[in-house]
Backbone as CSV, one residue per row, in Angstrom:
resi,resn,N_x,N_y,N_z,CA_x,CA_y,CA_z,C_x,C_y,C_z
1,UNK,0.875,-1.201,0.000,0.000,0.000,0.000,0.889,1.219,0.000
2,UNK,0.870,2.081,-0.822,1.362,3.574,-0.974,1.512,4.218,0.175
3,UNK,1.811,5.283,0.358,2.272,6.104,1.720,0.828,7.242,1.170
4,UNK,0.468,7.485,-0.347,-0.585,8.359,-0.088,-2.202,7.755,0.394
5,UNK,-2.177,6.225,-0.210,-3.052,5.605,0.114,-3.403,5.618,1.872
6,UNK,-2.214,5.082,2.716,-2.346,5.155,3.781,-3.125,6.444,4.310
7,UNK,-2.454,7.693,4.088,-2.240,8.676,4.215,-4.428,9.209,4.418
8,UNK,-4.962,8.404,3.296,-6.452,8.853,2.779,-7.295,8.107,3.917
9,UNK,-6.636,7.134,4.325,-7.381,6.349,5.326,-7.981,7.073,6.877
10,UNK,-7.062,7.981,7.080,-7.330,8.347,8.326,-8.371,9.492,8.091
11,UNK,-8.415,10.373,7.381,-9.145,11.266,6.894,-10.466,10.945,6.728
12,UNK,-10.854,9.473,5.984,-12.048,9.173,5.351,-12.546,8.879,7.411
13,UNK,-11.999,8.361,7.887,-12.432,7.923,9.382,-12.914,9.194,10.132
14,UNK,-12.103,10.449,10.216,-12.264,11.432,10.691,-13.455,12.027,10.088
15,UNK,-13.741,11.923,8.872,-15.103,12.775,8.008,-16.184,11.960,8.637
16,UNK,-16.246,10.689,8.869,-17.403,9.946,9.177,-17.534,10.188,10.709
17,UNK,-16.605,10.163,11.461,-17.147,10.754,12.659,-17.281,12.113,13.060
18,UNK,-16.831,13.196,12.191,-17.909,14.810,12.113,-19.312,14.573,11.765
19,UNK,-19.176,14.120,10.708,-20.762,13.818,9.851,-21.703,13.247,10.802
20,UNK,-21.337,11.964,11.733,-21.398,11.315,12.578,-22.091,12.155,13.942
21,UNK,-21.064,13.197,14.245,-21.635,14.215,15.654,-22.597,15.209,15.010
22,UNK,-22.442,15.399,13.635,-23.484,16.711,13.391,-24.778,16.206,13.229
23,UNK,-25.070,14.562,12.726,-25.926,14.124,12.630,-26.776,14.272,14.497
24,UNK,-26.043,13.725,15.077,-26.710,13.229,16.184,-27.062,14.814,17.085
25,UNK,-26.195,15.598,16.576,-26.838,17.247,17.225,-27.897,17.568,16.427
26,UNK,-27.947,17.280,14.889,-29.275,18.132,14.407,-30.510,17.155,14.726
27,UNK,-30.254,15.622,14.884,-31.324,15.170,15.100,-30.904,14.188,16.370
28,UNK,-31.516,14.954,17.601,-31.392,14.414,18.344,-32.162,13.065,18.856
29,UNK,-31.646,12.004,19.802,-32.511,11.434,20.190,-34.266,11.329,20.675
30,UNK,-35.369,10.883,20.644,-36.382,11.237,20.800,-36.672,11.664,22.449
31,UNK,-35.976,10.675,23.069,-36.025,11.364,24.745,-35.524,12.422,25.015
32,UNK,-34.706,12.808,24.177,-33.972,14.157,24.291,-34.748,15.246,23.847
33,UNK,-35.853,14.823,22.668,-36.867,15.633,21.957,-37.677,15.904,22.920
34,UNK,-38.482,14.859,23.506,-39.340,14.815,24.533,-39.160,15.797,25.781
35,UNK,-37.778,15.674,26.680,-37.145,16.390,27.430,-37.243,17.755,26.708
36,UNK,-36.883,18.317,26.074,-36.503,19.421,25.516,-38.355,20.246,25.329
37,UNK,-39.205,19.319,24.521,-40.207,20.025,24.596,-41.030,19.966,25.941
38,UNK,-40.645,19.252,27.054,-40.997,19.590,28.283,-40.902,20.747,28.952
39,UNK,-39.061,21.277,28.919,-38.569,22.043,29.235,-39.180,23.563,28.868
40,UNK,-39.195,22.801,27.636,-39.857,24.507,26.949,-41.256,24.920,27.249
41,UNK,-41.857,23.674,27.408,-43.154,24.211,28.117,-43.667,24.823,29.355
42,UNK,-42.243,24.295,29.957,-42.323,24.647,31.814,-41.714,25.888,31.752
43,UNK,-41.246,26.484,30.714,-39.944,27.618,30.558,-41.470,28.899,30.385
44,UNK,-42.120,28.184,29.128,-43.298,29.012,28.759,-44.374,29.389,29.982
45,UNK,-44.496,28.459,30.540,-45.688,28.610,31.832,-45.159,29.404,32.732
46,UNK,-43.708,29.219,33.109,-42.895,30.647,34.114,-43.173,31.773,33.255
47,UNK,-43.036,31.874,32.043,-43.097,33.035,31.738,-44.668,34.136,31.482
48,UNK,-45.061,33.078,31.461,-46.345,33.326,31.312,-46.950,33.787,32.267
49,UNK,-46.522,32.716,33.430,-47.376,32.977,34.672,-46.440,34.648,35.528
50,UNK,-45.092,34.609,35.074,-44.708,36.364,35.687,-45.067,37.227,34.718
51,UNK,-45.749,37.070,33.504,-45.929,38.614,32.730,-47.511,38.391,33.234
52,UNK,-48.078,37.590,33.618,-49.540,37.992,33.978,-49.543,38.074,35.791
53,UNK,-48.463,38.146,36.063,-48.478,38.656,37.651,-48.056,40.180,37.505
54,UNK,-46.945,40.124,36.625,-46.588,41.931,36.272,-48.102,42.543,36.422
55,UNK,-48.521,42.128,35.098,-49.860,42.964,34.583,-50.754,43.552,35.654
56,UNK,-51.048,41.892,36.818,-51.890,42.095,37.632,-51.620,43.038,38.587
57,UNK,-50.128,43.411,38.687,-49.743,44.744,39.742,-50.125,46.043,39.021
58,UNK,-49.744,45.558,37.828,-49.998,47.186,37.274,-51.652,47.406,37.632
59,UNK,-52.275,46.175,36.816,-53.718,46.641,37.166,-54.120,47.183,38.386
60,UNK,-53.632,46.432,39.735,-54.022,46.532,41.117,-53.678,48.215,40.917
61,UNK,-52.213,48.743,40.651,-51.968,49.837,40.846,-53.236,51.117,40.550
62,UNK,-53.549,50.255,38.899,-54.348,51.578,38.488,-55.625,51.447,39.397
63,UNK,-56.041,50.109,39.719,-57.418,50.068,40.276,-57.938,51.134,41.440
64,UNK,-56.246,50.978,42.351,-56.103,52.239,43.432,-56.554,53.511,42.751
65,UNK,-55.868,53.799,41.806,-55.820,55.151,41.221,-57.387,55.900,40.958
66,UNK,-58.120,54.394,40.721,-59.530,54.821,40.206,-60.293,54.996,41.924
67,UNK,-59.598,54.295,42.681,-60.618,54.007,44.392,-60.455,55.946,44.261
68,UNK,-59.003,56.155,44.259,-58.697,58.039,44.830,-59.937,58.497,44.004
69,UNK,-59.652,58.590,42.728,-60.414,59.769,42.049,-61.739,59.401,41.840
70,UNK,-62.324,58.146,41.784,-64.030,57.683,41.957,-64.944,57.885,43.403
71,UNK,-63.584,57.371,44.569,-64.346,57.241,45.403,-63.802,58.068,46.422
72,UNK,-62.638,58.539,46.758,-61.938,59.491,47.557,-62.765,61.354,47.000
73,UNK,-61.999,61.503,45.656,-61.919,63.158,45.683,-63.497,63.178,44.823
74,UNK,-64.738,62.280,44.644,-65.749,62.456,44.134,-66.800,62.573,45.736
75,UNK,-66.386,61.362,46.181,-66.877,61.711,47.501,-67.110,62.771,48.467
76,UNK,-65.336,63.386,48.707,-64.859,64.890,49.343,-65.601,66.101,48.220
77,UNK,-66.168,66.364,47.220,-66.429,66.866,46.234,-68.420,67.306,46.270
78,UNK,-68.719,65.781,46.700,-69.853,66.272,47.073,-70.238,66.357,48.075
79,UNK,-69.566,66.536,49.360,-69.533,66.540,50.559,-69.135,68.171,50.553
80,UNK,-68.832,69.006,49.298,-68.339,70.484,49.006,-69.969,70.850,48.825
81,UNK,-70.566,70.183,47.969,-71.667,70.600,46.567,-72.558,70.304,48.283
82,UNK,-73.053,68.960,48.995,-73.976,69.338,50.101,-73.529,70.500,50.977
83,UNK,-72.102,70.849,51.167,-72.203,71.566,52.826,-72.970,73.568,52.048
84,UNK,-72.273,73.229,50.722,-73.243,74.755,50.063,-74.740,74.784,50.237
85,UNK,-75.157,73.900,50.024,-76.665,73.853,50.038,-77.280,74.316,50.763
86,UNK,-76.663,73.783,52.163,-76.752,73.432,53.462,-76.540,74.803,54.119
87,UNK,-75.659,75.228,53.335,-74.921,76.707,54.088,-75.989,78.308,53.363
88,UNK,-76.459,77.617,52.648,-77.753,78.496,51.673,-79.233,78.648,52.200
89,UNK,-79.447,77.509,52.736,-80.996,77.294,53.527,-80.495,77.728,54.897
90,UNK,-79.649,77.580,55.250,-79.614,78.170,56.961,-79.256,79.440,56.786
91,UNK,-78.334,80.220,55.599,-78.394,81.359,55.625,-80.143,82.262,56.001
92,UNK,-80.452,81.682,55.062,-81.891,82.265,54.597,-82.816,81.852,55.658
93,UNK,-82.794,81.194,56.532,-83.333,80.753,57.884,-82.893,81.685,59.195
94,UNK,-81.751,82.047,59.054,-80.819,82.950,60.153,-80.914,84.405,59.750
95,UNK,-81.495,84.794,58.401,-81.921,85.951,57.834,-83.677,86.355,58.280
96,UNK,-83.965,85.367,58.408,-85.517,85.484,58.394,-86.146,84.930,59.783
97,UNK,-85.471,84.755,60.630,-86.004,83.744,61.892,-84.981,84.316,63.061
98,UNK,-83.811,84.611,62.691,-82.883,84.126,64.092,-82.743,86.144,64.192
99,UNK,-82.633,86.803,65.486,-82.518,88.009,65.648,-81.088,88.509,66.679
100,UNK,-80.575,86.907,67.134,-79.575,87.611,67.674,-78.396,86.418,67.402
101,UNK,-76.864,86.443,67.367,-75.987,85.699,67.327,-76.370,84.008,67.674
102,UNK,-77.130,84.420,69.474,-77.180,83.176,69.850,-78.137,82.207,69.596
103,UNK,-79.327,82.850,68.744,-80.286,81.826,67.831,-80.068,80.671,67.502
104,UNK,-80.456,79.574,67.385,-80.085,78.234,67.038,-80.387,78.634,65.557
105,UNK,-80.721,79.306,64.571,-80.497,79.592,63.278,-79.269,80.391,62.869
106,UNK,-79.018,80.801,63.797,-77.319,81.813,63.173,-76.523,80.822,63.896
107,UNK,-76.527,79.920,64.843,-75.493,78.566,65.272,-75.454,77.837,64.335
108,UNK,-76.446,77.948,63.479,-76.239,76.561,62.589,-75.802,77.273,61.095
109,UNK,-75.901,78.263,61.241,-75.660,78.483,60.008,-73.639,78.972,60.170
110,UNK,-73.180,79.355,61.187,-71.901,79.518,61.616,-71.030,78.354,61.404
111,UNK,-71.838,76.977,62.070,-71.402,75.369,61.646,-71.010,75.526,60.379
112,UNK,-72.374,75.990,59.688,-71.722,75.593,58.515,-71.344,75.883,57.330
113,UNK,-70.585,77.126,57.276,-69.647,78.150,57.107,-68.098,77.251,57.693
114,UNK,-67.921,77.215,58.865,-67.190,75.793,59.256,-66.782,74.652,58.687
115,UNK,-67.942,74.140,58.678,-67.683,73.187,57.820,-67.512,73.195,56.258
116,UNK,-68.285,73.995,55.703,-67.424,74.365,54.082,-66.189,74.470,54.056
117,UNK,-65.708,75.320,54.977,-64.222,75.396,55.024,-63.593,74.378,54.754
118,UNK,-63.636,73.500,56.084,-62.731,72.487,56.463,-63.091,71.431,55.124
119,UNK,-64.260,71.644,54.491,-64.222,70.440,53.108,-63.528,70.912,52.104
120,UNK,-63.390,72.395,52.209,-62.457,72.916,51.020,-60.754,72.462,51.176
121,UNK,-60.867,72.657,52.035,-59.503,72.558,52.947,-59.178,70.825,53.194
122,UNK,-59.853,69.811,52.771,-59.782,68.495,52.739,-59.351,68.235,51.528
123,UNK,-60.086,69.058,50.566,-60.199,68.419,49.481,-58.757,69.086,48.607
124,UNK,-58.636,70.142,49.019,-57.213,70.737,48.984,-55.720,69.791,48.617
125,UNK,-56.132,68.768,50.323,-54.777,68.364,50.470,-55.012,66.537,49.491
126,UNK,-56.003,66.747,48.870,-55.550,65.452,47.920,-54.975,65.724,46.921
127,UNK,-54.266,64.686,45.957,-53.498,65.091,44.825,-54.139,65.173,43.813
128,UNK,-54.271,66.469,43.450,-55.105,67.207,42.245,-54.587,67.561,40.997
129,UNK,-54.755,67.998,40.309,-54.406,68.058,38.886,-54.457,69.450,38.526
130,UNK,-53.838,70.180,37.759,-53.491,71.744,37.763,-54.965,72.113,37.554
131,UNK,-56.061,71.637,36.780,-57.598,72.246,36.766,-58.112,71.885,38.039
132,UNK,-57.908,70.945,38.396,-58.703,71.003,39.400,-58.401,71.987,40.970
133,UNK,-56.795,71.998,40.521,-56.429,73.091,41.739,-57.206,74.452,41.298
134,UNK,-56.937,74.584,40.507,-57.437,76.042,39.744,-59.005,76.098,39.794
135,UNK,-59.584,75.057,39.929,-61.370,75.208,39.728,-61.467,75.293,41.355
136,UNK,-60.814,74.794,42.128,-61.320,74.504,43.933,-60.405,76.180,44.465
137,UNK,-59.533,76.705,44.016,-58.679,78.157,44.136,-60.671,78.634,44.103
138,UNK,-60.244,78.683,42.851,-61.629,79.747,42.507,-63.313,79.486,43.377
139,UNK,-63.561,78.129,43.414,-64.711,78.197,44.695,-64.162,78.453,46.278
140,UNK,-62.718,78.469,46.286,-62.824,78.374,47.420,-62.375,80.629,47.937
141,UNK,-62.112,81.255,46.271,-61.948,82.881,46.181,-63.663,82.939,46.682
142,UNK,-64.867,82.686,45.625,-66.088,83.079,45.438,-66.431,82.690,47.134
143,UNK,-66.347,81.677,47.308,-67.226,81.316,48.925,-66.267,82.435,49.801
144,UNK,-65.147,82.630,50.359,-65.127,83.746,51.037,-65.890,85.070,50.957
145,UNK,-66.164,85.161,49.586,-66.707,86.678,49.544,-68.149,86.715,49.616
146,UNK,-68.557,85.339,49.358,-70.068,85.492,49.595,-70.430,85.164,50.759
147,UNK,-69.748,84.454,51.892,-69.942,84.306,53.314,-69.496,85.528,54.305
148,UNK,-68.636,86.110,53.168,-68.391,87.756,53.825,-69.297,88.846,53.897
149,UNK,-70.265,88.240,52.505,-71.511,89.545,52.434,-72.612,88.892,53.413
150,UNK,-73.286,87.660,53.156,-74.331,86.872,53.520,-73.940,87.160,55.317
151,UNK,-73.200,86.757,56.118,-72.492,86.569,57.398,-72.799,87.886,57.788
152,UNK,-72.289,88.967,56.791,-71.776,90.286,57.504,-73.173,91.306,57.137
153,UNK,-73.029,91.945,55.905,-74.105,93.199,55.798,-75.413,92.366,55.302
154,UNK,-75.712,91.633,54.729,-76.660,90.968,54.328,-77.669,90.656,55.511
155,UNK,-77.151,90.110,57.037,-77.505,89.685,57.656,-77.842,91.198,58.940
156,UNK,-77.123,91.776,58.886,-77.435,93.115,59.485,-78.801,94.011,58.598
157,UNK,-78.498,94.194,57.587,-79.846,94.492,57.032,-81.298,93.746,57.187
158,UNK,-80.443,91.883,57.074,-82.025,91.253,57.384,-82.668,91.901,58.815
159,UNK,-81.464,91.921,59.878,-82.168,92.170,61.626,-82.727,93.943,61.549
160,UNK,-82.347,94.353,60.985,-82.795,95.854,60.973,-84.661,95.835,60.504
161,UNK,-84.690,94.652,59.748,-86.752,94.721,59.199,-86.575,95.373,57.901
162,UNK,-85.344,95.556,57.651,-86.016,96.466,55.974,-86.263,96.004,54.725
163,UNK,-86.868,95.208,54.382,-86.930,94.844,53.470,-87.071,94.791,52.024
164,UNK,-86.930,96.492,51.871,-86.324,96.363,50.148,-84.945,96.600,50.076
165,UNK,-84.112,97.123,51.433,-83.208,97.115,51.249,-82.472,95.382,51.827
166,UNK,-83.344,94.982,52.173,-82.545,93.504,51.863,-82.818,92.740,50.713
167,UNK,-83.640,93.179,50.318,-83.586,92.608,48.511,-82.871,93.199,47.623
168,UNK,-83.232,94.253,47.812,-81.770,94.907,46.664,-80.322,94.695,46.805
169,UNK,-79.807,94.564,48.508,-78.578,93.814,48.412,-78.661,92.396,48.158
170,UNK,-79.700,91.847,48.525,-79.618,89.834,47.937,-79.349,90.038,46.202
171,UNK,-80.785,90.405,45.766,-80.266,90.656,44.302,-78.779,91.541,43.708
172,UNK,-78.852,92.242,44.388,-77.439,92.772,43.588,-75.973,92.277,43.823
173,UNK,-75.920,92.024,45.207,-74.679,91.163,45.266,-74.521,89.706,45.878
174,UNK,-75.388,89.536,46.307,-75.505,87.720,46.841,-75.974,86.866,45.543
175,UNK,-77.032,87.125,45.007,-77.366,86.345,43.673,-76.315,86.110,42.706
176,UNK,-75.618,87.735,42.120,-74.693,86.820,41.339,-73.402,86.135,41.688
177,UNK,-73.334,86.229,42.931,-72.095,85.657,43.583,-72.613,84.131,43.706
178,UNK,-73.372,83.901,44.004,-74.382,82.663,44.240,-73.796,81.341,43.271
179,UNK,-74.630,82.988,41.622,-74.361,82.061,39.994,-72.787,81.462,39.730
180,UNK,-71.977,82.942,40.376,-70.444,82.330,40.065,-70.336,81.378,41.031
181,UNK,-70.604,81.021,42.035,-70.103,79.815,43.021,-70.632,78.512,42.382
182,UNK,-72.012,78.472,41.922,-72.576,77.295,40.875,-71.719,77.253,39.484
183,UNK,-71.138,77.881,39.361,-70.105,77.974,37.964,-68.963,77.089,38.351
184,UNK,-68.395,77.741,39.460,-66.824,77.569,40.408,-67.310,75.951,40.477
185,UNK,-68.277,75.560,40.949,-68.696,74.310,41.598,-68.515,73.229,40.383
186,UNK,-69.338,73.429,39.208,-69.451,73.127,37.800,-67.679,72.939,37.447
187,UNK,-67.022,73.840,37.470,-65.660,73.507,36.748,-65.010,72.682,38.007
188,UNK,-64.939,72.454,38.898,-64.750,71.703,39.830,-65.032,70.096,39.227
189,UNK,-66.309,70.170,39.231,-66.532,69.172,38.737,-66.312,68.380,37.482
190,UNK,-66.269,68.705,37.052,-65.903,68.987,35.387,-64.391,68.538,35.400
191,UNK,-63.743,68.920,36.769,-62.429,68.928,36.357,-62.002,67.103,37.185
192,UNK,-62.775,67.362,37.822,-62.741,65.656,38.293,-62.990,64.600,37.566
193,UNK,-63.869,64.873,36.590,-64.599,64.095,35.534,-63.585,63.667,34.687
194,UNK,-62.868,64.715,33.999,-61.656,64.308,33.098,-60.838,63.459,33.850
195,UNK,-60.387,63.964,34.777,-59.483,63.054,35.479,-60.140,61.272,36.179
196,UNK,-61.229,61.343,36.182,-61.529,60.164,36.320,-61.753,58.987,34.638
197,UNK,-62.154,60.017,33.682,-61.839,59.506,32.193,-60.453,59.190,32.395
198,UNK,-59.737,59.864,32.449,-58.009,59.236,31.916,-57.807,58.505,32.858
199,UNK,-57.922,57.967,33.836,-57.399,57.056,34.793,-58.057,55.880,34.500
200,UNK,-59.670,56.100,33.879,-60.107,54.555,33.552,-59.493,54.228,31.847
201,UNK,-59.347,55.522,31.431,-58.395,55.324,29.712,-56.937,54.487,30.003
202,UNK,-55.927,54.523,31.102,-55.195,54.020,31.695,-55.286,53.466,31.660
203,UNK,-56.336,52.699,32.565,-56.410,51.085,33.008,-56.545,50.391,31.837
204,UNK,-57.470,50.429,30.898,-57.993,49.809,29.602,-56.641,49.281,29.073
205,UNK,-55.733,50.848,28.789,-54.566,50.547,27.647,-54.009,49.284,28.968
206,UNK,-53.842,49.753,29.879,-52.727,48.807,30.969,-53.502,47.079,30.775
207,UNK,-54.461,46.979,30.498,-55.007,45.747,30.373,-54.968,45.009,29.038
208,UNK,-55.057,45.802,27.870,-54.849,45.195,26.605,-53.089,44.956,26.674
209,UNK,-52.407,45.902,27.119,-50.947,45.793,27.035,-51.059,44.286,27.344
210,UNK,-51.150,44.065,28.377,-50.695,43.009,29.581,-51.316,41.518,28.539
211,UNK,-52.722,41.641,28.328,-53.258,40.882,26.972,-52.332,40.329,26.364
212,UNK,-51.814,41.657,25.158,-50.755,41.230,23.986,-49.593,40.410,24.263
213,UNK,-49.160,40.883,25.893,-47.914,40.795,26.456,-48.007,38.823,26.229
214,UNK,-49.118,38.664,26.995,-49.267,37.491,27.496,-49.536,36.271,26.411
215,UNK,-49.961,36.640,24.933,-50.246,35.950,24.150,-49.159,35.813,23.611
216,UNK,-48.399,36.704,23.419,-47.122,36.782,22.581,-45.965,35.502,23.348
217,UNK,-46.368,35.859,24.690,-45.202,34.869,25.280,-45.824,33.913,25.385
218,UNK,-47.062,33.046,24.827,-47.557,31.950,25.098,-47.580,31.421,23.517
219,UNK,-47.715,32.073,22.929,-46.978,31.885,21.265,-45.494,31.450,21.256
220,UNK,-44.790,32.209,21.256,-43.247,31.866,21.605,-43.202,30.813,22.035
221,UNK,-43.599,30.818,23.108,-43.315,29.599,23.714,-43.823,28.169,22.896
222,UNK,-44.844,28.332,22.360,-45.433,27.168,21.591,-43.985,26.535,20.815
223,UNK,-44.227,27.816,19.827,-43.172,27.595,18.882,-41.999,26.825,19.348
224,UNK,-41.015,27.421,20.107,-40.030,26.956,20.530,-40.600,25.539,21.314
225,UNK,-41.735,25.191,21.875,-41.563,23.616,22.291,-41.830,22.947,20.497
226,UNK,-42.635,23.462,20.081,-42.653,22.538,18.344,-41.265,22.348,17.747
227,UNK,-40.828,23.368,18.097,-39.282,22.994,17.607,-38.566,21.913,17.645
228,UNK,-38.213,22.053,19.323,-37.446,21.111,20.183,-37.748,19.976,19.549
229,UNK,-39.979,19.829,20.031,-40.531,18.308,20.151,-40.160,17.780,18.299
């Protein structure tokens, strides 16, 4: 035998065992198939199961977001819209009934003057949104000045008996102060409203996200066990 002949022998041995390992990597054994598309399925279900725990925090998060602005600053809001009401009929009760400070109609109507305050002043310290600071600024400008007239000369004219001159000051400066405080009240509201739209617009997108999120990685995952298996 030749020295090149020899020479071809070892080579042809070496090609058959590459060919040999690449075979057995591209097609692996079937338990190995099996294993592998196990793996990938248990790989898929972790993943699956933390992008739909993500989601569920985010959701929890926004859900809070909706408790504040549905049920916190809508609540404190009309707890504003009753103590006016409230502070309107006892005016007009303490104008027409009560003749001295200590009347149980000018006590109650002092309450609640009081208490408007302190709801303005509640509703203040929640976290508001530049309109809504700006709409509660402005009911809370208008109610000083109309508890300044109503409280002060309004109510001295009522105890005096005169009564066209307590109509001409109701109409001329309590009425339209009245209209702007029902205005003030209105953009108040108004301004809560938006803000309760975008927080439930939030949640929606935060829920389809979490959706896509979750299909996509339960796709993937398919795929890659079809692979393996």
């Amino acid at each position: 035998m030749s020295s090149a002949t020899a020479a071809t022998i070892p080579s042809k041995s070496t090609s058959g065992t590459t060919s040999s390992g690449a075979a057995r990597v591209l097609d692996p054994p079937v338990g190995v198939k099996v294993l592998g598309g196990i793996l990938a399925g248990c790989l898929g279900m972790v993943l699956i199961t933390a992008t739909a725990l993500i989601s569920l925090g985010d959701l929890k998060d926004r859900g809070e977001g909706i408790h504040d602005v549905s049920m916190v600053t809508v609540s404190r809001l009309e707890t504003i819209r009753r103590l006016y009401l409230q502070t309107r009929i006892d005016a007009f009760a303490d104008d027409m009934l009560a003749t001295g400070d200590g009347d149980a109609e000018h006590v109650a109507y002092v309450a609640d003057v009081k208490a408007m305050e302190e709801a303005i002043a509640q509703f203040g310290k929640l976290s508001l949104t530049a309109a809504q600071r700006s709409a509660l600024d402005h009911v809370d400008k208008v109610w000083t000045t109309y508890t300044g007239i109503v409280g002060g000369k309004l109510l001295q004219v009522a105890r005096t008996g005169n009564k066209d001159a307590y109509i001409q000051l109701r109409d001329t400066e309590v009425k339209p102060l009245a209209k702007e405080m029902n205005s003030a009240m209105d953009q108040l509201v108004d301004a809560v409203d938006e803000q309760t739209k975008a927080v439930l617009a939030q949640n929606t997108s935060t829920y389809n996200s979490a959706r896509i999120e979750t299909i996509a990685v339960f796709l993937l995952s398919s795929l890659v066990a079809l692979a393996l298996g």
